[in-house]
N, C-alpha and C positions, 0 to 999 in steps of 0.2 A: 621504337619505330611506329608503330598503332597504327598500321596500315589495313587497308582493306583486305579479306583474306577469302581463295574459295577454294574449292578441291574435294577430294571425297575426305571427310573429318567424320571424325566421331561426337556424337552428344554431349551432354553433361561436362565435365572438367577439362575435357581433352579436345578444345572445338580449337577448331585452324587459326582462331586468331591468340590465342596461346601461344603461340608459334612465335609472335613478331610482339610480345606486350612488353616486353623488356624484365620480365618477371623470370628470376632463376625458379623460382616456387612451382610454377608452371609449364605444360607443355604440350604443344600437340600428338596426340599419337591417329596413329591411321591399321586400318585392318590389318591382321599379318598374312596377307595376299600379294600377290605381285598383280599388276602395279597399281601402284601409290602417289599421288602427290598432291602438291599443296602448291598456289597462285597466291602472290603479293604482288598489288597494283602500288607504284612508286608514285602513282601522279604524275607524272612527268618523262621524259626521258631522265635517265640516272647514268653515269658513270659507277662502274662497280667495279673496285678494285680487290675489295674483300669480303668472304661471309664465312662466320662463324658457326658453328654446329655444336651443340651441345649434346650428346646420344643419352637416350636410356640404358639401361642393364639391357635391353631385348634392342639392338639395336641391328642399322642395316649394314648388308656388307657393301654393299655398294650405293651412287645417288649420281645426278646430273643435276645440274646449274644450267639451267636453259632461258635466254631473254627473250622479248622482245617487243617491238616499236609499236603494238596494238590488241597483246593480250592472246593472240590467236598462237597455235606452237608453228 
């Protein structure tokens, strides 16, 4: 996807665009605080019928899919 990425990320190996590089090697990770997320800009509007999540060993119990038409929640 190699999409634009923001959100609160971490430094080094685990930065928000990790997230989206299409690289299984890779990933983003975020503090273990609540809450957490991470923004992908599509360019575009997008139709989304599907997303994929790959979890860590330390993963969340829970997560929301939120869109929208200009980036703002």
């Amino acid at each position: 996807m190699n999409r634009p990425v923001d959100g609160v990320v971490h430094t080094g190996r685990f930065v928000g665009s990790a997230a989206v590089d299409g690289n299984a090697g890779t990933r983003w990770s975020s503090a273990a605080a609540d809450p957490q997320w991470i923004s992908v800009d599509l360019g575009s509007s997008q139709s989304i019928c599907q997303v994929g999540l790959s979890w860590e060993t330390a993963y969340a119990t829970a997560y929301q899919l939120q869109t929208s038409p200009d980036g703002t929640p």
